[in-house]
C-alpha positions as a Markdown table, in Angstrom:
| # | Residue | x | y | z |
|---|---|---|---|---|
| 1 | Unk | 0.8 | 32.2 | -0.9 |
| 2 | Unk | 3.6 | 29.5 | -0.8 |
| 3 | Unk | 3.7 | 28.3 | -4.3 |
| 4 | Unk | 4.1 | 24.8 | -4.6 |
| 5 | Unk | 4.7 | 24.1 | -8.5 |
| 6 | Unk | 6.3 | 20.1 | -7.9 |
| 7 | Unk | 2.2 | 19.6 | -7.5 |
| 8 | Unk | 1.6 | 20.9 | -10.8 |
| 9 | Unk | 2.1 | 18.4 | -13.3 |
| 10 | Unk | 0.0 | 15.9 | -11.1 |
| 11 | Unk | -3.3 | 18.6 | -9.7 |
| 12 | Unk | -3.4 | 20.8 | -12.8 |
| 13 | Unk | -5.6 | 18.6 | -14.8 |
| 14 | Unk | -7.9 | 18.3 | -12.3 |
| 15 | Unk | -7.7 | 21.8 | -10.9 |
| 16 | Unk | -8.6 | 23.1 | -14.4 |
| 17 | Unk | -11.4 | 21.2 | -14.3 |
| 18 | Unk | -12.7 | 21.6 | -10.8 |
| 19 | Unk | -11.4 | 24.7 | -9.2 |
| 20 | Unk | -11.9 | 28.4 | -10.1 |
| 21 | Unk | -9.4 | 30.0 | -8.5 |
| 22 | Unk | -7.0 | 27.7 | -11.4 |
| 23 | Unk | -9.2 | 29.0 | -14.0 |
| 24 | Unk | -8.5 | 32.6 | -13.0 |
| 25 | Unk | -4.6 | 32.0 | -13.1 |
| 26 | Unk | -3.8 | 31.1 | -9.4 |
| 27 | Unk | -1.0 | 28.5 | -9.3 |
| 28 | Unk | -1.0 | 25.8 | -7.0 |
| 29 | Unk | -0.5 | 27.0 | -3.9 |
| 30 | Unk | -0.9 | 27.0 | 0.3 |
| 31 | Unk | -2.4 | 29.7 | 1.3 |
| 32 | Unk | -0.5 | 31.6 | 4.4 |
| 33 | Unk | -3.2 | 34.9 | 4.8 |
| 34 | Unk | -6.5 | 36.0 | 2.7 |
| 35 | Unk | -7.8 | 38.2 | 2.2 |
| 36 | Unk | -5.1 | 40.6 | 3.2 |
| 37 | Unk | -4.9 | 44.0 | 2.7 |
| 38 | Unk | -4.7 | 45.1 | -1.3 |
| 39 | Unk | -1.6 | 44.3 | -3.0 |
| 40 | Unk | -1.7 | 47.3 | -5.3 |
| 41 | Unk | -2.1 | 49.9 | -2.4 |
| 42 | Unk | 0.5 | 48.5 | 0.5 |
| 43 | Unk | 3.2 | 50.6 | 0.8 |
| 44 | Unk | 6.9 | 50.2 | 1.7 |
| 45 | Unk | 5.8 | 49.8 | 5.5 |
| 46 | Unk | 3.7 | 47.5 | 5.2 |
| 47 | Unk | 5.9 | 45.4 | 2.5 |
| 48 | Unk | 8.6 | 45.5 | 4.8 |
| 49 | Unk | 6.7 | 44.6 | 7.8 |
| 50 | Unk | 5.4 | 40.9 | 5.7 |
| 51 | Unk | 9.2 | 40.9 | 4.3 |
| 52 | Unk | 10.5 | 41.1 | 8.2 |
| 53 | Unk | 7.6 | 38.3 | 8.9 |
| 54 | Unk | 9.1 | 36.1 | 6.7 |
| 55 | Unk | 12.5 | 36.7 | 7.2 |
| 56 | Unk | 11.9 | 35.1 | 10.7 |
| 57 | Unk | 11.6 | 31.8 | 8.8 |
| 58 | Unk | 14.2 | 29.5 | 7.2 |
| 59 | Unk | 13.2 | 27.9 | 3.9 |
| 60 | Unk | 12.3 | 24.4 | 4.5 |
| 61 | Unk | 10.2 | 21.2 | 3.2 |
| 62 | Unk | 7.1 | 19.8 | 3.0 |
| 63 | Unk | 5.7 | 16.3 | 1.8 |
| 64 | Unk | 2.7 | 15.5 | 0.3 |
| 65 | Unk | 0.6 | 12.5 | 0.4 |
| 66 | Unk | -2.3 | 13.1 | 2.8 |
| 67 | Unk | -5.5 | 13.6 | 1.1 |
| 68 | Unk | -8.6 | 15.7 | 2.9 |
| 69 | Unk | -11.8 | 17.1 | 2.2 |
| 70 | Unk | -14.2 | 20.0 | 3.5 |
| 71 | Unk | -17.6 | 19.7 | 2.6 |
| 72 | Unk | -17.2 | 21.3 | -1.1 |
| 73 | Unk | -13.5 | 21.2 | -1.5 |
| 74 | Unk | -10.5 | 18.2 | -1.9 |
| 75 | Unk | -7.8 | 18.9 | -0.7 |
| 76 | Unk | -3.8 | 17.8 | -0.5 |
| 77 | Unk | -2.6 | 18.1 | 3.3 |
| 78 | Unk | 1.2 | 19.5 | 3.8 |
| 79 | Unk | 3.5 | 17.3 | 6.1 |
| 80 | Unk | 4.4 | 19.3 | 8.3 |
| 81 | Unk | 1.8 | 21.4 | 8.9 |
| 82 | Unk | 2.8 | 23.1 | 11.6 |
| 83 | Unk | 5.8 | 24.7 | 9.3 |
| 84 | Unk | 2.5 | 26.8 | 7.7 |
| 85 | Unk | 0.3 | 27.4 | 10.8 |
| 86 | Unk | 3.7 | 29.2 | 12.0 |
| 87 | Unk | 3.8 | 31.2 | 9.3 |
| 88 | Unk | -0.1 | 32.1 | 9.3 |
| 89 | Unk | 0.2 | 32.8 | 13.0 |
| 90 | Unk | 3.2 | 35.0 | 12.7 |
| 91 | Unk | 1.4 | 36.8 | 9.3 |
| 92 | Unk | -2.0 | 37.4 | 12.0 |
| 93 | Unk | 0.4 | 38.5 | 14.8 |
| 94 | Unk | 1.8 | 41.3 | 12.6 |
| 95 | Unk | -1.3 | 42.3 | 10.7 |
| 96 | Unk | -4.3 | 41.8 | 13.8 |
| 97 | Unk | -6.8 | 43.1 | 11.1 |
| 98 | Unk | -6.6 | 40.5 | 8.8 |
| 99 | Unk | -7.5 | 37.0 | 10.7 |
| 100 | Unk | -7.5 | 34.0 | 8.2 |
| 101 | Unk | -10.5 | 33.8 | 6.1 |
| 102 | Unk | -12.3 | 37.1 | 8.1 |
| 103 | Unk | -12.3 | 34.6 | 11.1 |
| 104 | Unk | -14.9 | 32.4 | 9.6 |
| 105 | Unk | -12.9 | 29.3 | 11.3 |
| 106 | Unk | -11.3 | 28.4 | 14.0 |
| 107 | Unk | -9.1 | 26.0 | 13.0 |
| 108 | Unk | -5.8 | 26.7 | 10.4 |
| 109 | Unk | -5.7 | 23.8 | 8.7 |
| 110 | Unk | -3.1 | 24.2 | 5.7 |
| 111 | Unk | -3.9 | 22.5 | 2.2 |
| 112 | Unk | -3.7 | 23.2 | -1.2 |
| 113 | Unk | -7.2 | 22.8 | -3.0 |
| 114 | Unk | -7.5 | 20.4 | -5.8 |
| 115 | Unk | -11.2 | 20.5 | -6.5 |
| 116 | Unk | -13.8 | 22.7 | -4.8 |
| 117 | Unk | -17.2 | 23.9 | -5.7 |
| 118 | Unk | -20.8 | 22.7 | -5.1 |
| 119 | Unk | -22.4 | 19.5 | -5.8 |
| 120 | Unk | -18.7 | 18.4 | -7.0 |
| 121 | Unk | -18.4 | 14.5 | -6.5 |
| 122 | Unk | -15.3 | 14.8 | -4.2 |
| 123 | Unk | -16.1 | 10.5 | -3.7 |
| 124 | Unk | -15.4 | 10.3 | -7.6 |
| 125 | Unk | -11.8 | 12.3 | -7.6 |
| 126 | Unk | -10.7 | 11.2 | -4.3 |
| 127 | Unk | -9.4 | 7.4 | -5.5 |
| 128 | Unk | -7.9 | 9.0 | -8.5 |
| 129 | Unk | -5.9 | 11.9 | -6.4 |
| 130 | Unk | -5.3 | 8.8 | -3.8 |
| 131 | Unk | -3.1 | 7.0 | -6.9 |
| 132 | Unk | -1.2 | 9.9 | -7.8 |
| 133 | Unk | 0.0 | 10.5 | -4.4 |
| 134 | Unk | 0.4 | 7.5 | -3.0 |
| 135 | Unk | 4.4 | 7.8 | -2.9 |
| 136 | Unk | 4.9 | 11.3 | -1.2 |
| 137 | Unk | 6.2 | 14.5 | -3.2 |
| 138 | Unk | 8.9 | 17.0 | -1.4 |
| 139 | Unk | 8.5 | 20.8 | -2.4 |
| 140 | Unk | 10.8 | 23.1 | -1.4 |
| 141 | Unk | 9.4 | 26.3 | 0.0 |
| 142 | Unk | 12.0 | 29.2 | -0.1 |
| 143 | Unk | 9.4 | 32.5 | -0.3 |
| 144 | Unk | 6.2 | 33.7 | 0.0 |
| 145 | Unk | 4.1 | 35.4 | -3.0 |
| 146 | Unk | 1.4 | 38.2 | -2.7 |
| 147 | Unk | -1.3 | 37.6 | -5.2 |
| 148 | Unk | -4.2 | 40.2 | -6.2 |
| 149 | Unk | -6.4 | 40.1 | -8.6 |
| 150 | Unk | -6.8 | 42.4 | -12.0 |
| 151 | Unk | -9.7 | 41.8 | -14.1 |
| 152 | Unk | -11.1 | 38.9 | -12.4 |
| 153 | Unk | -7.5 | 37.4 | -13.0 |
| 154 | Unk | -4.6 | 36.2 | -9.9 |
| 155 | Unk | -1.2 | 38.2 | -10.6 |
| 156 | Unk | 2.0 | 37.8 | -8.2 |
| 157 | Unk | 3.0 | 41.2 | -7.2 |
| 158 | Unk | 6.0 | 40.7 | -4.7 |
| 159 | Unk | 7.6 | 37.7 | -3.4 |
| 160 | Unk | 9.2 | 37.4 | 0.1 |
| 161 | Unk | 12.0 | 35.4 | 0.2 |
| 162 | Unk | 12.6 | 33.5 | 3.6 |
| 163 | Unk | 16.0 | 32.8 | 5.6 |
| 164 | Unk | 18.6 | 30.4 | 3.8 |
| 165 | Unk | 19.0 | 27.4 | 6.4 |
């Protein structure tokens, strides 16, 4: 996951409201690769496999301001993308096994979810999302974080740091 906390003061309201994963302690946050393989049981090959993955990228910016929506989830769009595609695509690359989402789509399309569930009323959040964002926000990503879940509850267990610029 590339954490994105500059999002939080302005999604957390609404995320506690409308998405479960924030419930369940996961930060806001850009997926790069779930599922992947359990936290808890990858060893030091595999750990330094995702580390080497990562060191292959320099830490860098995004911007947010674009607002999208599947059909039960809103959604804040990262500019640029392709910055995170890379990243998925180099994660698949190394780990074959574990395509995005069990290969359910065919399209990476990077976001962090602000609201998802069915029967929501993304029409009715959207405008209000639209306000808060309407001047961009810069986040600095500098590593990755691996996330499981204990008790029905997200936990970092390692973070990957990527290349200094």
């Amino acid at each position: 996951m590339l954490l994105v906390p500059e999002l939080a003061p302005l999604i957390d309201d609404m995320r506690a409201r409308h998405d479960p994963a924030f419930r369940q302690g996961m930060p806001a946050h850009l997926t790069v690769l779930y599922p992947f393989m359990d936290p808890v049981t990858i060893g030091p090959t595999q750990r330094g496999k995702v580390a080497e993955v990562f060191r292959g990228f320099e830490a860098f910016e995004l911007s947010f301001s674009r607002i999208g929506r599947f059909p039960e989830a809103l959604w804040l769009a990262p500019d640029p993308a392709e910055a995170v595609t890379a990243m998925v695509e180099a994660m698949v690359a190394a780990f074959p096994a574990y395509p995005p989402y069990r290969g359910q789509f065919d399209t990476i399309i990077p976001h962090v979810t602000v609201a998802q569930g069915e029967g929501l009323e993304m029409g009715a959040l959207e405008p209000e999302l639209r306000r808060r964002f309407a001047t961009p926000v810069r986040v600095k990503v500098e590593a990755v974080a691996l996330f499981t879940t204990v008790r029905r509850r997200w936990r970092e267990v390692d973070r990957f740091l990527l290349a200094s610029p």
